[in-house]
N, C-alpha and C positions, 0 to 999 in steps of 0.2 A: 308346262315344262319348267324343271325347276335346275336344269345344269343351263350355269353361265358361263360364257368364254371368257376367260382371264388370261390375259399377257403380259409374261415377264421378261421384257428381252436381255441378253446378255449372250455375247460374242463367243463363239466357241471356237479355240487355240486360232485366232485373228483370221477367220476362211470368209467373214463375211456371211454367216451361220447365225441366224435368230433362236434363241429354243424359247416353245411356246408351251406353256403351260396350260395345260385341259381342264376339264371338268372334275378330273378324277385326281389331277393332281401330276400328271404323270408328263413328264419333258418329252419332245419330240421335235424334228429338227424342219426345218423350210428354210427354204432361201427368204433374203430378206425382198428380194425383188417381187417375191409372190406376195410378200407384206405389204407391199408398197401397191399394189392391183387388189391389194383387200381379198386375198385368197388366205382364211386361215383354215388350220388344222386345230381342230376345238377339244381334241381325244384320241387316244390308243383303245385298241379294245384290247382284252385280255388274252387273246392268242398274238398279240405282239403287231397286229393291223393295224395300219392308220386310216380313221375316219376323216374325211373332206368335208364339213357341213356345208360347205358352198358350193356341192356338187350334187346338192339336193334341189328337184325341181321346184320351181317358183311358186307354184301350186302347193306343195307341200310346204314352204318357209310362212308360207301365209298364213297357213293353217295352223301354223306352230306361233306366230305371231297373233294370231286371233283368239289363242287361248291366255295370253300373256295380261298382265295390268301392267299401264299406263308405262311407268315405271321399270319392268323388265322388257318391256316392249322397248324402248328406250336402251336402254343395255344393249339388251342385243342388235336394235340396227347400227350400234358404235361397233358391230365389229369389224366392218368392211363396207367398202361403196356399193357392192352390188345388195348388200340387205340394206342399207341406209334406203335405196331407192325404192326397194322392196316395202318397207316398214312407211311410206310415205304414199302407200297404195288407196285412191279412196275408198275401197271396200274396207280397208282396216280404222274409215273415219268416216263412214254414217251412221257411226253413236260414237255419243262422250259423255262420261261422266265423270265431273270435277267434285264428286259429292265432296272426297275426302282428301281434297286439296287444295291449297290455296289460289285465288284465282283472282289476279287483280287487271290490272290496265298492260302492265309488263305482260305475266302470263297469256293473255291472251292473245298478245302482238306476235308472240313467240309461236304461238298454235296458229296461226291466222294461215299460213302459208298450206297447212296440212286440210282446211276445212272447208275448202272448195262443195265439198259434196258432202257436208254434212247435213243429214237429217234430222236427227235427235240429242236434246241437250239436257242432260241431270247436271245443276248444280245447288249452290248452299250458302246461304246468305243473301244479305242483299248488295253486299259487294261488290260477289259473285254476278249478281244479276244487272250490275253499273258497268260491268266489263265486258258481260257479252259479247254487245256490238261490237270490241275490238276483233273476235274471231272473226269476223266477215263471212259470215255461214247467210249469204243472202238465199238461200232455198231450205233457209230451217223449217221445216215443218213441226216438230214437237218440243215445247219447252215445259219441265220436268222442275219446281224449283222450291225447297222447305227452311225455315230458320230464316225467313224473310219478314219478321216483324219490324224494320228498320223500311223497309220498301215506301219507296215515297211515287206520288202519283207521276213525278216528271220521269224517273227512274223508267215507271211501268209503260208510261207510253212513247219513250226513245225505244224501247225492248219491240214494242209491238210497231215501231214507226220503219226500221229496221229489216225487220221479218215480215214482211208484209206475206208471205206466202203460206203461214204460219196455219196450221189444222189443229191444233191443240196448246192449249194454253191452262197448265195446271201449278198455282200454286197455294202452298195449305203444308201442314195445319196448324203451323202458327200464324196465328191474328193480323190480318194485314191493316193493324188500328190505324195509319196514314194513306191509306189510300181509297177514295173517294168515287162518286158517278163521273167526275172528269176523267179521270182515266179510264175507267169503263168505255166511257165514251171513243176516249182518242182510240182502244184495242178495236170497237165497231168499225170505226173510220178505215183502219189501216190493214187489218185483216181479214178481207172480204172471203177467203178461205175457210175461214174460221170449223170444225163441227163440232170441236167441243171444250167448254171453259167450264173449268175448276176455281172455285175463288174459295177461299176461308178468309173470314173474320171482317169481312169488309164494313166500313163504318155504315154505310149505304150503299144501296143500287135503286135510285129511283127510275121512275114513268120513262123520262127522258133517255135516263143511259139503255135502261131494257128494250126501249123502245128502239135505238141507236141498231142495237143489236140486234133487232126483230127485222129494219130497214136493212142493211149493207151484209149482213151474212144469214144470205138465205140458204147455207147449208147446213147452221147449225142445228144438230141434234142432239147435244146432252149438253146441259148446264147442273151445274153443280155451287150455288152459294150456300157456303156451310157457315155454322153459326156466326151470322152476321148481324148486325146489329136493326136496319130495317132494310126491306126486299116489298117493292111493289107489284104487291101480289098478280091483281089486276091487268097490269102490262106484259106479264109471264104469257099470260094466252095470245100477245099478239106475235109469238116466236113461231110460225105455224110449221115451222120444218122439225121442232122438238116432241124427241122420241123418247126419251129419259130424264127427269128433273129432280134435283135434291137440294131441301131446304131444312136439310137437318139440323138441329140447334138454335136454330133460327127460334125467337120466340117474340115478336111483334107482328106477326100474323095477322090479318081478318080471316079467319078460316072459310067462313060464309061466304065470303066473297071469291077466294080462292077454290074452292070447292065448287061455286057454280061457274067460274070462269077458265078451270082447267079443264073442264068435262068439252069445251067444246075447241079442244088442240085435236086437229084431227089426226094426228099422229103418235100418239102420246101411246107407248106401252108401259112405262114405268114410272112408278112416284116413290121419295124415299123424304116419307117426315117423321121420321127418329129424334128422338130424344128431344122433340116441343110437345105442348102443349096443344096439340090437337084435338079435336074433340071427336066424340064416336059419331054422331049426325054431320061432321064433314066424309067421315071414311063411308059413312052409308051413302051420302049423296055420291060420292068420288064414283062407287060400287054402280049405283043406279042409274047414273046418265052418261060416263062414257064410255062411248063403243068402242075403245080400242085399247082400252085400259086392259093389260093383264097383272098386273103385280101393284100391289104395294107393302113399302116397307115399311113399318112403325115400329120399331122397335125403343123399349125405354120409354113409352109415353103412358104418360098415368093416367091420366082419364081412360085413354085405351084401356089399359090393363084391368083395372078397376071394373068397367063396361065387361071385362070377359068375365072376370071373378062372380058377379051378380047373375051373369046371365052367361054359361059357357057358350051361346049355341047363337051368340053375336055374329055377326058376320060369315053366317054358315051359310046363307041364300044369298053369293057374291055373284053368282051371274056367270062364274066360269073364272073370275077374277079372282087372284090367290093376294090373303093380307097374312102379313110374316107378323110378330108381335114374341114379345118376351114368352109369352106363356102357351102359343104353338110351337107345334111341333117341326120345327122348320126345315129337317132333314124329310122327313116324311109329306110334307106342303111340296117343296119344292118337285118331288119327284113328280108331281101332278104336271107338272110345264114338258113330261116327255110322254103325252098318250102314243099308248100302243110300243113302248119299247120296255125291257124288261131290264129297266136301272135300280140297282142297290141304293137303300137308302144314304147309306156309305160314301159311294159311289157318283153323288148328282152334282159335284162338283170337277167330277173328271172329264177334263178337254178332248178325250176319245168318246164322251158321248154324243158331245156338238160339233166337234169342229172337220168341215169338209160335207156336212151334211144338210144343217139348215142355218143363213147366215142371220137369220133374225132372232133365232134361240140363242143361237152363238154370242150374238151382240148382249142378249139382257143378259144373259148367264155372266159374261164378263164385267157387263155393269153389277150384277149384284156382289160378284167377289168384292169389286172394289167398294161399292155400297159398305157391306160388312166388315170388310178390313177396318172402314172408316169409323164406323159405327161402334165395334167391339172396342176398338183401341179407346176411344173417347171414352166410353163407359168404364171401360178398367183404369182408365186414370181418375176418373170421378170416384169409382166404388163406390156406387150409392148401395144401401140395408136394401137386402132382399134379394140378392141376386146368386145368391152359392146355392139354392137348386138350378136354376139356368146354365151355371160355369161348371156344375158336377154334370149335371143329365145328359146337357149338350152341349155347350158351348165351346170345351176344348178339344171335342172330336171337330165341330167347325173349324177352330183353329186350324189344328192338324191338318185338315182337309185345307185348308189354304192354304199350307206350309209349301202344299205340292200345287200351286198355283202354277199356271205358265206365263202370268201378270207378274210380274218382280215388282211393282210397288205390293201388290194381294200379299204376294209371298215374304216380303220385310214386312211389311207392317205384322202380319201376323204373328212372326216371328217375335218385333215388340209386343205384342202384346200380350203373348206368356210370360214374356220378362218382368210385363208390367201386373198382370191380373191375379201372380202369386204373392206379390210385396203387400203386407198389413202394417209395416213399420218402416219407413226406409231409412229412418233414422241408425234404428237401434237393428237393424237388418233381421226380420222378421219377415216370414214368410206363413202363407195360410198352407199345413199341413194336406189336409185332404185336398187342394186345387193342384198342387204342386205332386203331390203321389197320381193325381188322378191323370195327368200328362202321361207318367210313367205308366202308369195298367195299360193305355188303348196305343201304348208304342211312339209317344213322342220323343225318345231322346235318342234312338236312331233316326228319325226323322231332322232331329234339329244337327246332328252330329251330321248327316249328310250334307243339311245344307251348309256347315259350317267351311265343308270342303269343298266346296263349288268355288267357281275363280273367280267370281263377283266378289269384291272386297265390301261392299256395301251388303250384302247376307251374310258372309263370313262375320262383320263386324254386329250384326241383329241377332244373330244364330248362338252366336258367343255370349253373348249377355244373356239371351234366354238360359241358355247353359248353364252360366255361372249364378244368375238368380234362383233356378232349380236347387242347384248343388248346396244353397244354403242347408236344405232338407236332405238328413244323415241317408237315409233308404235311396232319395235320389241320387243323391253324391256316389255312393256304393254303383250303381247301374249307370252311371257313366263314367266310373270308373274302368267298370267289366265291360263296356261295349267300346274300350279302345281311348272316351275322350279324354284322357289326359295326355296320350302324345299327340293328339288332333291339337288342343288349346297349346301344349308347349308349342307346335310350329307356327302355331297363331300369333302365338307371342312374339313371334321372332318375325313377324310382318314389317315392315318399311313404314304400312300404314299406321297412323298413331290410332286411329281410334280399333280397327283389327287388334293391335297388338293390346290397346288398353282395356277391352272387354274379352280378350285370352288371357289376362293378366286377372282380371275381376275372377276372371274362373277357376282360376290355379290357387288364387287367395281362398275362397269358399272351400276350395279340395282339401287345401290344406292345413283346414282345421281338423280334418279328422285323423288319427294319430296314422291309418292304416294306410292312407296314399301317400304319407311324405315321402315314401322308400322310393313309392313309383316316380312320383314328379322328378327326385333326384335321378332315376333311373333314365325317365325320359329326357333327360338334359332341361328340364323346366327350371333347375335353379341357375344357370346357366343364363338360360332366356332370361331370365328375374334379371340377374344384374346387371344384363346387357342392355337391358329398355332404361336404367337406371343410369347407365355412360351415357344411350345415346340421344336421350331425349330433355333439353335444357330446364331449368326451374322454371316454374310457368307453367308448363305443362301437366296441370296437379293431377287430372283425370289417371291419366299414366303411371305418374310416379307414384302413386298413394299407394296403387291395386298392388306394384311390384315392391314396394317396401313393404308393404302388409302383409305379401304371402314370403315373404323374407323370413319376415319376425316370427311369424308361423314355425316357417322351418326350419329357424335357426332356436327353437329352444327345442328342437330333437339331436341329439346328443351328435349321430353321424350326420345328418344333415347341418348344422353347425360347424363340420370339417367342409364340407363340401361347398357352403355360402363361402367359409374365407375359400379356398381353395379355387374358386371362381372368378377372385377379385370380388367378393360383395362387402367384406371391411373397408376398403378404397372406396367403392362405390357409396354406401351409405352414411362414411363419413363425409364425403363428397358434396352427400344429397344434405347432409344437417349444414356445413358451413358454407353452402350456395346459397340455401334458402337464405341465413342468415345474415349473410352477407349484400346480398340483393336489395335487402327489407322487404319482401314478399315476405314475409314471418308474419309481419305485424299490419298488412294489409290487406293481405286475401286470407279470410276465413279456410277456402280450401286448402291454402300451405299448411295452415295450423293440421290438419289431418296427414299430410306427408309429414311433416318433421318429426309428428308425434311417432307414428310408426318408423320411421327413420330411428328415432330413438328405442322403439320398443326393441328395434329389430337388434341392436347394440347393445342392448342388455341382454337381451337373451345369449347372443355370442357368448358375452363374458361371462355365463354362466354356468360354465361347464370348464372350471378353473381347473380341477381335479383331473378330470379326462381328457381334455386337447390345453392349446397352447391359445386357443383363439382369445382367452382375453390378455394374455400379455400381445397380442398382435393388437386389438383393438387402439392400446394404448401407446405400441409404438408406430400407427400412423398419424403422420403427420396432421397435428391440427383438430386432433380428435377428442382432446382432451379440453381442448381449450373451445372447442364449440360447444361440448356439453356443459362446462361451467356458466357459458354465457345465456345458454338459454335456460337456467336455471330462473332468469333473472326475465323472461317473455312474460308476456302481460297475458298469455293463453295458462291459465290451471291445466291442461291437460300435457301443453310442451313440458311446463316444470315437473311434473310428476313423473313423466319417462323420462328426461334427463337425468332426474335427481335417482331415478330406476337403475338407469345402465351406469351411475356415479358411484352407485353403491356396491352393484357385482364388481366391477374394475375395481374399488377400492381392496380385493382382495389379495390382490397383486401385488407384492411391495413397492417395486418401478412405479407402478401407477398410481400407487397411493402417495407418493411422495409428488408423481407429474400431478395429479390433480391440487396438491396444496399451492405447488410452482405458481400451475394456474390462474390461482384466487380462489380453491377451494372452500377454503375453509371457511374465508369471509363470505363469499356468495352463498353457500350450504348453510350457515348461522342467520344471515339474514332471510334466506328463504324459510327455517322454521320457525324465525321471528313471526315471519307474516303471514306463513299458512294457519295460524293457529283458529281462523277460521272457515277454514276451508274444506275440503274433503278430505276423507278417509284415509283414501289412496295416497294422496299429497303428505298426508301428516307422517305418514308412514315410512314411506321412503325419503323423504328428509330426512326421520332421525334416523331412519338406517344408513343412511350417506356419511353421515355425521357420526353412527357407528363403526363404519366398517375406517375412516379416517381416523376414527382416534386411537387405533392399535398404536400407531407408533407418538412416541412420549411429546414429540415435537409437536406432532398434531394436534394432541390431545392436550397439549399445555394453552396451543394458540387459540383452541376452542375456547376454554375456559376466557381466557383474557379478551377474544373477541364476542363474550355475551352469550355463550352457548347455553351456559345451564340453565337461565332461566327459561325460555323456552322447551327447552328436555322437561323438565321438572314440570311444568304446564302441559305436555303430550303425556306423559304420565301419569297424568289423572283423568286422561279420557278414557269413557266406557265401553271404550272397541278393543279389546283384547289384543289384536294385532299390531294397534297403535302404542298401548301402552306397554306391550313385551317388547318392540325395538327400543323403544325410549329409556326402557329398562336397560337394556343392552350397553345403551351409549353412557348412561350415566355409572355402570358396573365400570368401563372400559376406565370414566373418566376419575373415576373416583380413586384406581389406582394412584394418583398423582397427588400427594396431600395438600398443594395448593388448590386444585380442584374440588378435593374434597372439603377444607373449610371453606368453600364458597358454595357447593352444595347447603352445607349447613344453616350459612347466612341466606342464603334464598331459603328457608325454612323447607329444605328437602326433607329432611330428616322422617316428619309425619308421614310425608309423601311416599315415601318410598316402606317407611312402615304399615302404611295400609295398602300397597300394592305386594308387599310381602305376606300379608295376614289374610287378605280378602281377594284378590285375582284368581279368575276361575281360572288360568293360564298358570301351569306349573312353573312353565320357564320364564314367565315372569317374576314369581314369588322369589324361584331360585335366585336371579342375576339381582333383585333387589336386596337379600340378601348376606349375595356376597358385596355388595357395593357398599351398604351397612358393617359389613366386615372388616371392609378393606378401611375405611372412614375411621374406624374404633379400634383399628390393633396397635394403636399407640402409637405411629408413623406422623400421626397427624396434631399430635400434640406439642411438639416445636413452632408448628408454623402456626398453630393455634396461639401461641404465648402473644406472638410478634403480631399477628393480625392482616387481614388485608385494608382494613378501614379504619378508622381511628376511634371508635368505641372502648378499646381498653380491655380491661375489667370485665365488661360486661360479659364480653363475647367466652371467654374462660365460661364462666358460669353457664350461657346457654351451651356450651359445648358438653359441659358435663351432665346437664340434662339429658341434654339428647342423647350422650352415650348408655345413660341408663336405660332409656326407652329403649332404643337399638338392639342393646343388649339381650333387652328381654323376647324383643320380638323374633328378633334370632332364632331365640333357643326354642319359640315355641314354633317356629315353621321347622325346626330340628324335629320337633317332637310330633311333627305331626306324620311322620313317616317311619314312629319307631310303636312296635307293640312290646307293652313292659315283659309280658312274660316270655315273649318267642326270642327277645332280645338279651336276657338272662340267662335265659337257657343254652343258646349259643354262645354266650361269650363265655362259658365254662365247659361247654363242650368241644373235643378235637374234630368232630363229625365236618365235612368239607358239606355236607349236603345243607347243614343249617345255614348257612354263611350264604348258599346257594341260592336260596330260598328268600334270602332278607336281600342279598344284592337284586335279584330278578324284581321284588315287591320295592322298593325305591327306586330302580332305575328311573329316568327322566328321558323318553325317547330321544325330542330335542336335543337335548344335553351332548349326544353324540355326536353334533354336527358345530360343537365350540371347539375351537382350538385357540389355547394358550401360550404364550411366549414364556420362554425360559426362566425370566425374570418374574412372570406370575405364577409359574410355579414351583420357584424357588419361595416367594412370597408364602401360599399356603403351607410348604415345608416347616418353614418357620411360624405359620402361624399351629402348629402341632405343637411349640412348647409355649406358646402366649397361657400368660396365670390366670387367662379367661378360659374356663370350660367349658362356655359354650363357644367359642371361637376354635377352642381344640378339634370340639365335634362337628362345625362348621365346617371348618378345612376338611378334614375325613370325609366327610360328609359330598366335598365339591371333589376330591380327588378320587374319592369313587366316581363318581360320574363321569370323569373325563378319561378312566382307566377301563372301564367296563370293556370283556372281551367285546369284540364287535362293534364298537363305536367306530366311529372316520375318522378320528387321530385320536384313537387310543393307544398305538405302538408310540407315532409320536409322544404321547405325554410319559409313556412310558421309559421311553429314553431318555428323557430331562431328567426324570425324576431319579433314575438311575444314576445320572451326569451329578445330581445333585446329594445324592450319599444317601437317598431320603429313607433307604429300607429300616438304617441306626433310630431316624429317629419314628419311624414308623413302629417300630416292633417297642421303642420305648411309651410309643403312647398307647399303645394297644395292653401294655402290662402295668401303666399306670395306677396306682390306689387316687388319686385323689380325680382322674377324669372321669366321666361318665361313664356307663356302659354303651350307649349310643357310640361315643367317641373310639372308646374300644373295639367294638364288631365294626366300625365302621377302617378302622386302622386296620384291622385283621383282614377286610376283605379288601383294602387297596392291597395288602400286600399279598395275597393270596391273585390279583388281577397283575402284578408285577410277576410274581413266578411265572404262569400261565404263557404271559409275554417275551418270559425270558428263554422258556422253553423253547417258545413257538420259535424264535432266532433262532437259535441252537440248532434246531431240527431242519 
């Protein structure tokens, strides 16, 4: 049931008149006295009726509460006293499980009053398991309990001192490295009940404790000590009431010993020694002397395996005994445990073969689910070589076949362990192609999508994660696309429960890297969900906020999905998420924050990155505090935070608002010193630094305080690295800075001059050659020969001199990245012909794609205007040369440059350099064809 009763009261014209708000939303009137007797009206239906939910039989509220978690169970008995009394029924409290909830000494005092008749208890931790006792569940029979490597032996035997009536005690499969044979012990003492214990990781079970256990619960029949550190083998056979034993993992064995002292349990139908070091002469002897032995499990053991490889036909005169093993056939073995009925090999896991028919089939058939649930999970987290014929052939039709378990531990763990057996990287989020499609062929992602929608929050949250580790794989992602799960995982997202909502968040993230679902996710309200896990869940909770800030950042560098993140509140929210962290110091102390802020950050740049088409980066930067978080974590000791900072520092700088709040900030210092110090760092880093650093020195201010606070040297140093990417921003910035002729004889003095002459001459990157250039253009068109007299440093003299050096190299190299885009003869021939086709032809073969995505300010291209009558002709052709490119029809502000240029008179002095005798012919076709790119423009207005 997913409609909640909500009430809003308020007085209607003062009668003493409540109106109470529905499900649906919809007002309806009651007396306040029936309020006051806990009679509500929860709904209208749509013929204009009013529904009574409290006029439903007891019998039916129950039913409607039995299908509720914990949590909206809770909701609704608040609506009224007669469900409060209802919701407090013990049929609605003999099971609990607190997997996914906190559960301390409070909590449990608070439950205590409801657990009279509690049966069965799931919880988590060892906390969890210190609290218990407060419930007062003295007639608990099963305790349920994982993530208990903290568990101390006093712990485990107040738990068992307590419950004394207690039939199952299962916890695993984390390592209980603190707990000892005393506590073994005190659980014998106390729980004379006992039939079945699950132990993992125990440091020991000696003679004594087994022994303990063999004495005071003589009705134990299944024990389970999994990889534990030693197990006295020996004392196992004095348990004579056991029917099932598993010592999987376990490797301090005497096998010998075990082997001839298990054969004489005269009860004993199952053995599971998986994943030790067994030997094939204990599994023979196992086979040969007990008579009541029908199964064993070994699977993952190498001598085994080995033993079958030499000799397939091992273990083939078992005596009527079936042994499971990596390398049989274990869909087809098993079927053998049903003579005389005609089960699918498919099929020998379905609970309509055994159950209500034989109770001792029944019994092993449930042990071996859980056996193998145990078993596959542990092996998929290990991935030992050699096992992707095993997880292709059969292993995840087994899964599968678990998935539909009637055992809910069989049915989660299974469920992890697709999650887990397709991950090859978990780092770098790699998934094995063929195990992950192989799910998909025999029909697992309707299988996991159903269970995803079961009211267990504890599958929903297993089912989700399988889901979302699947969906890394493009083919799988498509097929639970098309089978519905993307509005499954949005309403997952929107769970109460954190780790529900954090592993529907993990799956929304993986969908929405592929460009084709982000329509859907927005569609399903998943961006929505996204920012709403991102309000409601505090820093600290990285599991959470990571997945939802990730599939953010996803979907905010899609043009409409970027309206739809702000439109959400997910600006709010993500700037939020960056100065929480920060502000907390969780930044700089949990490794997992460094993964939220960083996507926090990605996700902030991607907004602002659609400056052109929405508004979202001048939003970015007029929420509060957003500007000022990204400058400061410019300055985080994680390379990976500074990179996305310095990312989203850079699209926002497009903005003029923003470019000016980010200097406010400390911009400019923080960005100067961060390319100070990346200069050894990555790629990524180097990069967007000096693009930060670019995109802030458009305005003259900025661009003056770089200079003065230490920028060039650095620019000038990313500049000569051999990443193209790296050295065309760096390019960029020093173009930008070099307009400023304090800037540029400081370029100088840092011997830029070279630098940017062999990034002009030699960069396989056009638009780096280009902007280096013109930064060389702009350094030598005479502007800068005043502030060159006076100096920045006290040299004198000298510096004149190097100046003029370097303007002749400049000069020169100018002219030949000029020349390298001009052919003598094609070039000659159109600049004497009227033909518009030649002109055509030469602007199309120069074009500089890039180039179309620069936009200049008034005053730079007033600058080139002028530099059209500079006595330098290659500076002539230079300019021509840059105003073509920024004029070209079809460029992203080519109108704009068009109307400066227009603002600026430039056609007079355009058509004067184009008829020139003393400029080049370059210079010529290239004036001809800005001005033939100015008609075109002028038209296009017009028209």
């Amino acid at each position: 049931m997913t409609r909640r009763v909500r009430r809003r009261l308020c007085k209607e014209n003062g009668k003493g008149k409540d109106v109470v708000v529905g499900g649906e939303g919809k007002a309806v009137v009651s007396s306040s006295s029936s309020l006051r007797r806990g009679l509500v009206v929860a709904a209208a239906t749509g013929r204009g009726e009013c529904v009574d939910w409290t006029s439903l039989p007891d019998d039916t509220v129950l039913q409607l509460f039995a299908r509720l978690n914990y949590r909206d169970r809770a909701s609704m008995a608040a609506a009224c006293s007669t469900w409060r009394a209802l919701g407090s029924s013990p049929c609605l409290w003999s099971s609990l499980d607190l997997r996914a909830h906190r559960c301390d000494a409070e909590v449990a005092s608070s439950l205590s009053s409801r657990c009279g008749s509690l049966r069965r208890l799931r919880l988590r931790g060892h906390e969890a398991a210190a609290a218990a006792s407060g419930l007062r569940a003295r007639d608990l029979r099963e305790v349920v309990a994982d993530g208990c490597r903290g568990l101390t032996d006093a712990t485990l035997a107040v738990l068992a001192a307590r419950h004394e009536a207690l039939e199952s005690l299962q916890i695993g499969p984390d390592p209980l490295e603190r707990i000892s044979s005393d506590a073994l012990r005190q659980v014998a003492f106390c729980c004379s009940r006992l039939r079945r214990l699950r132990l993992s990781g125990l440091r020991d079970a000696d003679a004594d404790a087994i022994g303990a256990l063999a004495r005071y619960c003589r009705l134990l029949e299944d024990v389970a000590f999994l990889d534990c550190g030693s197990v006295d083998e020996a004392a196992l056979a004095g348990i004579q009431s056991l029917r099932f034993l598993s010592v999987a993992g376990c490797h301090n064995l005497k096998w010998a010993t075990a082997s001839t002292s298990w054969t004489q349990l005269p009860s004993l139908v199952a053995v599971d020694v998986s994943r030790t070091d067994v030997s094939p002469s204990a599994i023979s002897r196992l086979i040969s002397h007990s008579k009541t032995l029908k199964l064993i499990c070994a699977l993952n053991c190498k001598s085994v395996e080995e033993e079958q490889t030499h000799n397939p036909r091992a273990f083939s005169n078992s005596k009527g005994k079936l042994v499971l093993t990596i390398t049989s056939h274990i869909f087809k073995s098993v079927v053998s445990l049903f003579p005389g009925k005609a089960v699918k090999e498919n099929e020998v896991f379905n609970e309509c073969n055994w159950r209500d028919k034989d109770k001792a089939l029944g019994d092993m058939m449930s042990w071996l689910e859980w056996i193998l649930s145990q078993t596959l999970l542990r092996i998929a987290e290990s991935n030992p070589q050699g096992m992707d014929d095993f997880w292709l052939q059969q292993g995840t039709e087994m899964l599968l076949s678990l998935v539909k378990s009637s055992q809910e531990d069989a049915q989660e763990r299974a469920a992890t362990t697709l999650a887990t057996f397709v991950v090859i990287d978990d780092e770098s989020a790699n998934v094995d192609a063929a195990r992950s499609e192989a799910v998909m062929r025999v029909g697992g992602i309707p299988m996991l999508l159903d269970l995803a929608r079961c009211s267990r929050e504890s599958a929903q949250s297993e089912a989700a994660k399988a889901i979302a580790n699947l969906s890394v794989n493009a083919k799988v992602a498509k097929a639970v696309a098309d089978e519905g799960g993307i509005g499954i995982l949005t309403n997952l997202a929107r769970s109460m429960n954190r780790l529900v909502a954090e592993e529907a968040a993990g799956g929304l993230w993986n969908l929405s890297v592929g460009e084709e679902h982000k329509a859907a996710i927005a569609a399903a309200g998943g961006i929505k969900a996204l920012v709403d896990l991102i309000l409601r869940w505090p820093a600290g909770t990285d599991g959470v906020l990571e997945r939802a800030a990730g599939a953010l950042a996803n979907l905010a560098a899609d043009d409409k999905c970027s309206m739809e993140v702000a439109k959400a509140g997910g600006v709010h929210a993500l700037v939020m998420l960056a100065r929480s962290c920060k502000l907390e110091g969780v930044l700089e102390q949990v490794n997992g924050a460094h993964h939220v802020i960083i996507l926090a950050a990605r996700a902030l740049a991607n907004l602002a990155a659609h400056g052109d088409n929405n508004n979202n980066n001048a939003a970015v930067g007029q929420e509060a505090g957003a500007l000022e978080a990204l400058v400061q974590l410019t300055s985080s000791q994680n390379e990976g935070v500074r990179q996305e900072a310095a990312g989203a520092l850079w699209n926002l700088s497009f903005d003029d608002r923003n470019r000016e709040g980010i200097a406010a900030a400390g911009g400019v210092e923080a960005l100067v010193s961060l390319a100070q110090e990346c200069l050894s760092a990555s790629e990524g880093l180097q990069e967007r630094a000096a693009g930060a650093l670019w995109g802030l020195s458009v305005s003259e201010a900025n661009s003056m305080a770089i200079g003065q606070e230490g920028g060039v040297a650095p620019l000038l140093t990313l500049a000569q690295s051999d990443v193209e990417d790296v050295h065309e921003t760096a390019a960029g910035a020093l173009w930008n800075l070099a307009f400023y002729s304090g800037n540029a004889l400081r370029i100088v003095e840092e011997d830029g001059v070279p630098i940017l002459v062999r990034l002009c001459s030699s960069s396989g990157s056009k638009m780096a050659r280009f902007m280096s250039a013109l930064a060389l253009a702009y350094m030598f068109d005479g502007r800068m020969d005043e502030v060159a007299l006076v100096g920045t440093l006290s040299e004198g003299s000298s510096k004149s001199v190097n100046v003029e050096g370097a303007r002749r190299m400049a000069l020169k190299h100018i002219q030949t990245f000029v020349l390298t885009f001009s052919d003598p003869q094609v070039f000659t021939a159109a600049s004497t012909s009227s033909a518009p086709g030649a002109l055509s032809q030469i602007a199309d073969a120069v074009f500089i794609q890039e180039a179309g995505h620069l936009r200049c300010s008034g005053a730079e291209i007033a600058r080139f205007v002028a530099m059209l009558r500079n006595p330098a002709s290659v500076l002539r052709a230079c300019a021509a040369f840059a105003l073509l490119q920024f004029t070209i029809p079809g460029g992203r502000h080519a109108v704009h440059h068009a109307n400066l240029l227009q603002k600026a008179g430039a056609a007079r002095v355009l058509r004067a350099a184009a008829a020139s005798t003393t400029a080049s012919v370059e210079a010529k076709v290239f004036a001809r064809i800005v001005l033939r790119n100015l008609e075109h423009h002028q038209t296009g207005t017009s028209t």
